[in-house]
N, C-alpha and C positions, 0 to 999 in steps of 0.2 A: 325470449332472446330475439336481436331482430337480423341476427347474421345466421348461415352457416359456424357450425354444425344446427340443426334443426333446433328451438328452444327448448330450454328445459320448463318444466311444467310444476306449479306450485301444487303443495302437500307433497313435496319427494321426504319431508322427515316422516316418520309415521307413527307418532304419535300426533300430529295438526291435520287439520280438516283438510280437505282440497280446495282449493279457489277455484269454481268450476271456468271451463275455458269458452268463452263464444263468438260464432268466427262473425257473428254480425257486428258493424262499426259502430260508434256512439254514435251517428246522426243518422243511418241506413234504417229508418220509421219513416216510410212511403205509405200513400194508399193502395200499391202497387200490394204491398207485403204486406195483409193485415193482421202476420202473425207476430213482423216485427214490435208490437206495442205489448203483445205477449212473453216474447222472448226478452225484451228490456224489463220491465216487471220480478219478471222471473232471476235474472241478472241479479239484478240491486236487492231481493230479496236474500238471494245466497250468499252474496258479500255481507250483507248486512247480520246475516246468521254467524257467519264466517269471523267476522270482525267479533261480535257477540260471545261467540265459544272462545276466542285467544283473550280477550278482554279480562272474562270470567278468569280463566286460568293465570293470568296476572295478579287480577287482585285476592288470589289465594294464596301470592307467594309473601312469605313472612322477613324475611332478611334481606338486606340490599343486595348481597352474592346472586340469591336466590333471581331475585328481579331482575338483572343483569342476563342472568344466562336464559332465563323465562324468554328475555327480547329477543333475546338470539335464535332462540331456534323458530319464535312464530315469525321474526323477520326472514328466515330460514325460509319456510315454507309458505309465508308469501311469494317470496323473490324465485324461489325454486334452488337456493342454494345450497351448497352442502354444508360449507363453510362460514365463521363468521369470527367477527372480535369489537369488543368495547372501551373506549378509550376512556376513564370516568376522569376528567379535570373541570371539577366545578369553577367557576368564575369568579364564587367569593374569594375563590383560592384558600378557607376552609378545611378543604379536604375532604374524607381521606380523597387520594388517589388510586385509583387500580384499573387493572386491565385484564379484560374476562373472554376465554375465549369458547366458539363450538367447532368441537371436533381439529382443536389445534390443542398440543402437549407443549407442555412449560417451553421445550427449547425451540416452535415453531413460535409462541408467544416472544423468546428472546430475542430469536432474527427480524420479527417484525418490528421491534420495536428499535430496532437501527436505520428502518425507513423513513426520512423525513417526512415530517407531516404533512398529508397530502386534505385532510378535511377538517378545515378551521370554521368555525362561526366567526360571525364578521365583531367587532369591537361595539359597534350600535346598532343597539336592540332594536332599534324599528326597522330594523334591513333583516328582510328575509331570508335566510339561509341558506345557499344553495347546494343540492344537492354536487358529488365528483363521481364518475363515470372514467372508467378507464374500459373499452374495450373490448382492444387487441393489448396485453400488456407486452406482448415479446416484440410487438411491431410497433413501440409507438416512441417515436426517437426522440420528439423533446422531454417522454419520462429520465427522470432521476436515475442514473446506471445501479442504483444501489436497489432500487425498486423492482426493475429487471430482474437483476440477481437474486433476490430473496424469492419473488415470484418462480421463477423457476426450478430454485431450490425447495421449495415447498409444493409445486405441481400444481400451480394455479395461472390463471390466464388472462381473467378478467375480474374488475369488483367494482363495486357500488358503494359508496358510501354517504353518508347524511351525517346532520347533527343532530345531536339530542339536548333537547330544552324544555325549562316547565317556567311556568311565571314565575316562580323564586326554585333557586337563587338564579334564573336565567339559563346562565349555559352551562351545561349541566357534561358536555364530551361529545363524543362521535361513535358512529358505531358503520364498520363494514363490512360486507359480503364478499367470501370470494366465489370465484365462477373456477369450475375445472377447463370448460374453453371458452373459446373469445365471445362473446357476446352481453347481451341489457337485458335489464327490464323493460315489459312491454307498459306503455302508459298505465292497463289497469293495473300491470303491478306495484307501479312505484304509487299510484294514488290510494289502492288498500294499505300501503304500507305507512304513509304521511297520515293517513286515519288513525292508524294503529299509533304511530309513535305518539301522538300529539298524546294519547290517554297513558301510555307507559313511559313518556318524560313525567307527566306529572306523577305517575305512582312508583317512580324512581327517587324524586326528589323527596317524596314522603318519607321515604324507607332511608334514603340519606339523612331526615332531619331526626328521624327515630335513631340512628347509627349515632349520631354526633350527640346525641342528648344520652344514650347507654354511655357511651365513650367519657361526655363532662361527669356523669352521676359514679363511673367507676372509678377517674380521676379524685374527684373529692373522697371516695371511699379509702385511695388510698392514701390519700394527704392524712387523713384522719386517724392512723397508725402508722406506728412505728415503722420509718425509714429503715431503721436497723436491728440484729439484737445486737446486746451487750456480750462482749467478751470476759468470761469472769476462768479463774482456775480451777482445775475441778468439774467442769460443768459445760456441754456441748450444747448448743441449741439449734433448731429448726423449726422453721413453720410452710406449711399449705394452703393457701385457701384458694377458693372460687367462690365469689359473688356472684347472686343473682342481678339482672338488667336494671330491677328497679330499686336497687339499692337497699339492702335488707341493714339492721341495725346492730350486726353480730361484730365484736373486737374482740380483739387480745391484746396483750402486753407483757412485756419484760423488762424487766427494769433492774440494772445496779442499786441497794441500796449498800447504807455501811457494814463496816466488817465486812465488808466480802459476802455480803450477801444475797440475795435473788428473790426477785418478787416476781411471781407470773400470775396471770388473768385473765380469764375468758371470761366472756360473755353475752348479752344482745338484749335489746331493745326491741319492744314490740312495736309492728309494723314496718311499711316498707317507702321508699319513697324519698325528699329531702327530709321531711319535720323528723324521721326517723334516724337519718344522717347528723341533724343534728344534735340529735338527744342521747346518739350515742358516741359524737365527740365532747360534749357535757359529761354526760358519763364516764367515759375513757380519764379527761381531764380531770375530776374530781379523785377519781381510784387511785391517780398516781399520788395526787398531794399528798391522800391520808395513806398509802401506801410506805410515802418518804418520812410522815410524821409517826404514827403506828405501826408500821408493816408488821410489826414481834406479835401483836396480834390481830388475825384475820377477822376475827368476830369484830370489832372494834370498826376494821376499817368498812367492813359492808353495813353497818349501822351507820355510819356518817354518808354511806353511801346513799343507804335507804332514805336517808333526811332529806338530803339534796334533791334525792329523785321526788321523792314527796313534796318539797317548795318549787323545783321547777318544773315539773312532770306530771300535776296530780293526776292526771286520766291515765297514764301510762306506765304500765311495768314493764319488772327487767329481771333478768338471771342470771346471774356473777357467780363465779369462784375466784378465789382468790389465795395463793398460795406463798409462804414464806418460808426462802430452804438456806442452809447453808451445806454448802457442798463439801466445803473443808470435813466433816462431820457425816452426810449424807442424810443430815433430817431436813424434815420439812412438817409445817403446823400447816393448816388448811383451812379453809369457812366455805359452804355453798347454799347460794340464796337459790332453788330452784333449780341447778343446773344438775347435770351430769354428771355422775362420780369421774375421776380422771382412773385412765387405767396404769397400771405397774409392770411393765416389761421387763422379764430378764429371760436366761437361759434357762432357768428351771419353771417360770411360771409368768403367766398373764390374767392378772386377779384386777379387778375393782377396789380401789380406798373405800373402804365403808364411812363415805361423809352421811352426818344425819340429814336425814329428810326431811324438807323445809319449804316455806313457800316463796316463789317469787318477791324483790323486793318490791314494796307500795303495792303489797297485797290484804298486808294484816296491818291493824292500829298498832301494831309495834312488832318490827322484824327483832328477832334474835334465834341464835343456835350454837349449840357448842362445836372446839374447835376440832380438828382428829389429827392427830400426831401419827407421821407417816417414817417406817425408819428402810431405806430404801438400799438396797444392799452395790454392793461394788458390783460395775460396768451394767446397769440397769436402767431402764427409760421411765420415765414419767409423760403419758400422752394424755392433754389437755384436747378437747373436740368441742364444736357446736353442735347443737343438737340437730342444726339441720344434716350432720353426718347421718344421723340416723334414718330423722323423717324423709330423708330423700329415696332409703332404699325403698321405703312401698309397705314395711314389714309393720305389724304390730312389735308393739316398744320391747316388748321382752324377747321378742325374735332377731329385733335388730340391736339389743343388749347381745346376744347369746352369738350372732355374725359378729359382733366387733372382734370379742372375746376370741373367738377363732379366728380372726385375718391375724389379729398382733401371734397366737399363739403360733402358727402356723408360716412365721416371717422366717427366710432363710439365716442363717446364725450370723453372717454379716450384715446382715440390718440392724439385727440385734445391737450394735456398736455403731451405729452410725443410724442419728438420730432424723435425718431429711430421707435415708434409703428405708428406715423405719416410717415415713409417714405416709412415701410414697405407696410402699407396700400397701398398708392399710385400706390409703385413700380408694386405689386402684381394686382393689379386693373385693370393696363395700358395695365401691361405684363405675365397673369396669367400663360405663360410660359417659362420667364424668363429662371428658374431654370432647364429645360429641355436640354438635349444631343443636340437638333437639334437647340434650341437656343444659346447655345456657340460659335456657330459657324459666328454668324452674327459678321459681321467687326465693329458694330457699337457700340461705349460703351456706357454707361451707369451711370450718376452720380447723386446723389440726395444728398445736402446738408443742412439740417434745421437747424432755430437756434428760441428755441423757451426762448419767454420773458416775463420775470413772473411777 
């Protein structure tokens, strides 16, 4: 800092290196001082260590959140800040948007952003960016009165702020420091820090184009099923799921057919990726036709299924079930190419349909297996799962056969009747960290579909 109160001193967060401080000037290398050529050496060698250690710790962060807040706190302890925040407005205008903050809480994040924007990148890219510098903020009269305000109401005094940019997409946001009193960055601070961003714009923008590419590849995942379910009498429906980032090729389905009747479907396509995406909107799409033409019997329709996949798929397998109920009645006939029995939820019991066991479709020179006729008793569920349910716990298959069995048994008795508080249960049970950062990331999706019958 170059006023009163004394400066603050970089590495105050403590987890970052210190930026060592030294009182000799960049040009103060005399013959006079022949240690000055020693002490400059020694200088550039600790920045260069310094810059080296926040770097590393950059590019080990995985998610764009992640890289946001990483900047923050090494711009943190370059500048000697306590405080910081990120403005992310890409230029493609693309998106996403967000604003990340260090050591500010959601509603210090909200007051700030009533502040007019005080650090724009200029419109043409061959114009340098320049850094804003506010001070004294309680004393600086042509600031914005709302700037003022909010400064004070949060206990800050002075800040720093820069743009952040990478060669694509260009302007990538802003990011600023606050100071608790009025003072700057000293020259080597601001120049360690212009080091640093130039490497964590660009490893921003990556983690943004990995962001937008999970984002498209989740988008087509859900085009590629059902918008909706079907409303039928008799018969409640819900579904769960969580995809994995690179698009695994697991569906389901429901479907109105006649009579009032109900066709449901899981399944998945091996591998992950687009080609997998689209093998299992071909697959989806095929299930329904012969669904709407045979659905009376299941064997039938995963044999037409098997063909399809066979003429347009040959290197690739699949594992379907497929189920045809009517609810007015409460039966239901069944066929499973490889999959997972579905389980049977009621108040007295939580048992496995014993479908036969069979291989994958376009495994054998000719799929077939008989069908199993399911007779499902009043106000009971029917829970359809991908197998990534399983494989996700960690368990061998009969451990996490024998976990499932026990989350559905062990469901409070109003879940029991209501078929989405039945999945969630489950889901949560299996995988009580689902919903976590480090769980997104598993390749393995995720489906639960119930249909419970009243």
């Amino acid at each position: 800092m170059s006023t009163s109160p004394p400066p603050k001193v970089a590495g105050i967060h403590p987890v970052l290196p210190t930026v060592p401080q030294t009182s000799q000037p960049a040009d103060d290398v005399t013959l006079g001082r022949p240690g000055g050529v020693h002490d400059r050496l020694a200088s550039w060698i600790s920045d260069l260590t310094t810059l080296h250690s926040l770097t590393e710790r950059l590019g080990r962060t995985r998610t764009l959140g992640d890289a946001l807040e990483e900047t923050l706190r090494a711009g943190a302890g370059l500048l000697g800040a306590r405080r910081g925040l990120v403005s992310l407005r890409p230029a493609d205008g693309l998106g996403p948007e967000r604003l990340a903050g260090l050591g500010l809480g959601h509603a210090d994040l909200g007051h700030l952003e009533t502040v007019p924007r005080s650090v724009e990148i200029p419109q043409d890219t061959d114009t340098e960016p320049a850094e804003i510098v506010h001070r004294d903020i309680p004393h600086e009269d042509a600031l914005d009165p709302r700037h003022r305000e909010v400064a004070a109401r949060l206990g800050f005094a002075a800040s720093y702020g820069v743009p952040l940019a990478a060669e694509a997409p260009g302007r990538l946001g802003a990011a600023v420091w606050l100071y608790d009193e009025p003072g700057q960055p000293d020259p080597r601070q601001r120049r360690l820090l212009s080091h640093y961003l130039r490497q964590a714009g660009q490893h921003i923008a990556n983690r943004l184009e990995l962001c937008r590419a999970r984002a498209a590849v989740r988008t087509v995942h859900e085009g590629l099923l059902p918008p909706r379910l079907p409303l039928l009498p008799g018969v409640t429906l819900a579904v769960r799921h969580r995809f994995g980032p690179r698009g695994g090729g697991d569906f389901y389905d429901a479907l109105a057919l006649p009579d009032q009747a109900l066709g449901l479907a899981i399944g998945g396509a091996t591998g992950t990726g687009p080609a997998a995406l689209a093998a299992m909107g071909r697959l989806r799409a095929g299930l329904r036709a012969y669904a709407v033409m045979e659905g009376e019997d299941p064997v039938a329709v995963l044999s037409d299924l098997e063909l399809l996949l066979r003429l347009t798929e040959p290197g690739r397998s699949a594992t379907a079930l497929f189920g045809y109920a009517e609810p007015a009645t409460r039966r239901m006939v069944l066929a499973s190419a490889g999959h997972p029995p579905p389980l049977v939820v009621g108040a007295g019991r939580a048992v496995f349909a014993e479908t036969t066991l069979s291989a994958p479709l376009n495994m054998l020179a000719c799929w077939e297996a008989p069908s199993v006729h399911l007779r499902i008793e009043e106000e009971e569920t029917v829970l359809l799962y991908s197998d990534g349910l399983l494989h996700r716990t960690g368990e061998p298959l009969d451990r996490a056969f024998a976990h499932l069995q026990a989350a559905a048994a062990c469901a409070p008795p109003a879940a029991r009747t209501d078929p989405g508080a039945l999945a969630d249960h489950v889901l949560h049970t299996m995988l009580p960290d689902i919903d976590s950062p480090g769980a997104r990331d598993s390749a393995e999706d995720v489906v639960l579909l119930a249909a419970h019958f009243a």
